[in-house]
C-alpha positions in Angstrom: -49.2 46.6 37.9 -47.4 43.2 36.8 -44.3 45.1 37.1 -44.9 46.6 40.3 -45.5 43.5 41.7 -42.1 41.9 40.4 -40.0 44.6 41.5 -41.6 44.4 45.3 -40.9 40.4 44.7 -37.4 41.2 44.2 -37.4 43.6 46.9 -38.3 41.1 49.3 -36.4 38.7 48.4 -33.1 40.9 48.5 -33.9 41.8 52.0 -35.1 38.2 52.9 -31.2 36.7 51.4 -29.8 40.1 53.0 -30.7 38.6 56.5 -30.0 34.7 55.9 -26.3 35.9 55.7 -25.7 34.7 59.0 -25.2 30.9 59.8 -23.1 28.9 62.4 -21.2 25.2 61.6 -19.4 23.6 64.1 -19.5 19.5 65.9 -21.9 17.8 68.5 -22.1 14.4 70.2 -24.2 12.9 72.8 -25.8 9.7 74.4 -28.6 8.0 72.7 -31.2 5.7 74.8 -33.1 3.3 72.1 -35.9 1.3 71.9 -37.9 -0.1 69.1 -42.0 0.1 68.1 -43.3 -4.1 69.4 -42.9 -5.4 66.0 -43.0 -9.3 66.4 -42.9 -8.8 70.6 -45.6 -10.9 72.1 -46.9 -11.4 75.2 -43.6 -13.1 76.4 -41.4 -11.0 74.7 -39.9 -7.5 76.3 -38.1 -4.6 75.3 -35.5 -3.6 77.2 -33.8 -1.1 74.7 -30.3 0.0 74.8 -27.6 3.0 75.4 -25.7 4.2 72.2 -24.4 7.3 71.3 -24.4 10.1 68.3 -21.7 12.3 66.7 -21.6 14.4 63.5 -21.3 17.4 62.3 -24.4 20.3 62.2 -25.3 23.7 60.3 -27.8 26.6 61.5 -28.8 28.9 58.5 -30.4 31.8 60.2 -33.2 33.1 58.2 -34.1 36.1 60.4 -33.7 36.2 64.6 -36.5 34.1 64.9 -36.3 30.7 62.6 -32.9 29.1 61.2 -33.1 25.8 58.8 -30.9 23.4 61.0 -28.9 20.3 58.6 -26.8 18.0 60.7 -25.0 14.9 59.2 -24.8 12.5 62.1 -23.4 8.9 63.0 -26.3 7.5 64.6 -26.2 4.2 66.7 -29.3 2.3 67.4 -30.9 -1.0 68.4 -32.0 -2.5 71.4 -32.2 -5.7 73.7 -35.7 -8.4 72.9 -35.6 -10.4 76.0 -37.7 -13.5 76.0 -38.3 -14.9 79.8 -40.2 -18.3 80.6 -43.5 -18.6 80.0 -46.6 -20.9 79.9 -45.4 -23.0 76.6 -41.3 -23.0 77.5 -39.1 -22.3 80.3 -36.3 -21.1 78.1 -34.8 -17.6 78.4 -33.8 -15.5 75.3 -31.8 -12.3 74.6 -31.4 -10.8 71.1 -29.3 -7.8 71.3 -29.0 -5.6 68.1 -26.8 -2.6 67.3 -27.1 -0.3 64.3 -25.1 1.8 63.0 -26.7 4.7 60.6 -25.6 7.4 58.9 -28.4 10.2 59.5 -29.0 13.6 57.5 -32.0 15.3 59.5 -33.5 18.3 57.8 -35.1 20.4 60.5 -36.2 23.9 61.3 -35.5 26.1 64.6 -37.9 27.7 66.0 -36.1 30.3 68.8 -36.4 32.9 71.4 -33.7 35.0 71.3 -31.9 36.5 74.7 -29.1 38.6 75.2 -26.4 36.0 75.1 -28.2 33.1 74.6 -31.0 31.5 72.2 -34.0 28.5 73.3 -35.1 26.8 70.5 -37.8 24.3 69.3 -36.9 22.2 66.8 -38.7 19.9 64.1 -38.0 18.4 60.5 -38.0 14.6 58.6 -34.8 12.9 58.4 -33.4 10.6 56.3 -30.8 7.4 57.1 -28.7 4.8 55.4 -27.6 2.1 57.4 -23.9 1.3 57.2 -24.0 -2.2 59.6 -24.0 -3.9 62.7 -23.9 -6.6 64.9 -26.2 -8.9 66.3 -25.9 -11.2 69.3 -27.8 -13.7 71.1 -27.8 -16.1 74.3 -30.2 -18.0 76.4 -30.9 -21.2 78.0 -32.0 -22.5 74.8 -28.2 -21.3 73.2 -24.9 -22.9 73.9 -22.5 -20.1 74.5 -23.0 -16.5 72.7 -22.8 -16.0 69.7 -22.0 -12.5 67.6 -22.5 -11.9 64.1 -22.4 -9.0 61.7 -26.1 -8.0 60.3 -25.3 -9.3 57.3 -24.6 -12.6 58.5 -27.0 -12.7 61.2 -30.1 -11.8 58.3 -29.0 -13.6 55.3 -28.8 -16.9 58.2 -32.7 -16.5 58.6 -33.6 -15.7 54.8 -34.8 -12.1 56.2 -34.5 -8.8 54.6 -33.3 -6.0 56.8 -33.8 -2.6 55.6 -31.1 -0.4 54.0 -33.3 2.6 54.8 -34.9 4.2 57.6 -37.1 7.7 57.2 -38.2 9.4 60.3 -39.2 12.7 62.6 -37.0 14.3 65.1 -38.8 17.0 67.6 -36.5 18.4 69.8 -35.8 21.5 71.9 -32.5 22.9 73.4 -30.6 26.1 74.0 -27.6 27.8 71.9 -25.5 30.2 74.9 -22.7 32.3 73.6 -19.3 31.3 74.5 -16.3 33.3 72.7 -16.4 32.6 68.7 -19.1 30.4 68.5 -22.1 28.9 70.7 -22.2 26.2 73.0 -25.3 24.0 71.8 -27.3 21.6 74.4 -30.4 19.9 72.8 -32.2 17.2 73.7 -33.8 14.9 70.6 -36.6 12.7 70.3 -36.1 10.4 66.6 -39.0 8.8 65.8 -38.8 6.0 62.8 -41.6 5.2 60.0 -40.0 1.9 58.9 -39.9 -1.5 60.2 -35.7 -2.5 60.7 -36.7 -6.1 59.1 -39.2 -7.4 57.3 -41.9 -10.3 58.1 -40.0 -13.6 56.4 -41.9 -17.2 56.5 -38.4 -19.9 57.0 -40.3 -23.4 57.7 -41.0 -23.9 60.3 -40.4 -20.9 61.2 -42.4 -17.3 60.8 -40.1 -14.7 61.6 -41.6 -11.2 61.8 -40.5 -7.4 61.6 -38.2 -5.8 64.0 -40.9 -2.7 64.7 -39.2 0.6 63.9 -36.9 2.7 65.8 -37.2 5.3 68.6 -34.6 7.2 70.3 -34.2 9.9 73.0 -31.0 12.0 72.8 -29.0 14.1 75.3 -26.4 16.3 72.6 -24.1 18.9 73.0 -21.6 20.5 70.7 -20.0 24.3 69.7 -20.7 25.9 66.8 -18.6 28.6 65.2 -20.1 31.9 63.4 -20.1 32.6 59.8 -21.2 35.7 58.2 
């Protein structure tokens, strides 16, 4: 019985590897509109997010015509604009603008409806970032001029730690139409980050608190060539 059971085992998994032959590889870009979770934002503090932009590279591993496991490595821009505007303790005006810049592996699965030349998908998976740098700018009322600094800079100026790391979700859903070699892909991404850009950092007489964490809605496209 115990051997039955092995040989159906390996079976299976021939046939299973026997149609995961097929996978596509190919480039994508796109615009990125971000925003970030409150974080320190009070009542007289706004978010008025920001427009980046995406590009990397991106695998689909077909498993069978249904479900593929979908890698990308991406350059992924973030950040966003904190406005401060008057309020009942100050008339001065504030703007914080803050630009990262990630390098993003995320590690979902396709879900897809397969047509005659062309593919829907849904799309789902955690994802993983290291963040490579930045800038950081500020002006106001309260500020003489603008001033520009690198993350670094702008973080080690305030005695706050900013976080290397970011961990995440993407949901997403798009369409893959055939087009000569390869695929045309169009996808539209929604990146939802676990942890907070910096962390809460008492400077007398100061208190200066966590950044939130970041969001991000994507518009991509790209072509993908077939391999198998």
């Amino acid at each position: 019985m115990k051997k039955a059971l092995i040989i159906l085992a390996l079976i299976s998994a021939t046939s299973f590897i026997g149609k995961a032959q097929l996978y596509y590889f190919g480039a994508k870009t796109g615009l990125v509109f971000t925003h970030m979770t409150k974080g320190y934002l009070g009542k007289s503090w706004e978010d008025r997010g920001g427009t980046k932009y995406l590009a990397g590279v991106s695998f689909d591993y077909f498993v069978n015509d249904y479900f593929s496991l979908a890698p990308e490595l991406l350059f992924f821009r973030k950040g966003t604009e904190k406005y401060k505007h008057e309020d009942s303790n100050t008339i001065e005006t504030r703007s914080d603008i803050y630009k990262f810049s990630y390098l993003q592996l995320p590690l979902t699965v396709k879900a897809k409806i397969p047509f005659d030349r062309f593919n829907l998908f849904g799309m789902a998976g955690p994802y993983v970032a290291f963040l490579m740098g930045g800038m950081a700018s500020e002006q106001g009322t309260a500020i003489i001029g603008k001033r520009e600094m690198i993350l670094k800079d702008f973080f080690e100026e305030r005695k706050q730690d900013f976080t290397r790391f970011d961990i995440g979700f993407d949901l997403g859903a798009g369409a893959e139409i055939d087009a000569g070699p390869g695929r045309v892909l169009l996808q539209l991404r929604y990146d939802i980050g676990f942890i907070a850009v910096a962390k809460d950092q008492a400077v007398s007489p100061y208190q200066y608190k966590s950044f939130g964490a970041n969001r991000a809605w994507s518009i991509e496209a790209g072509y993908i060539l077939r391999f198998d």
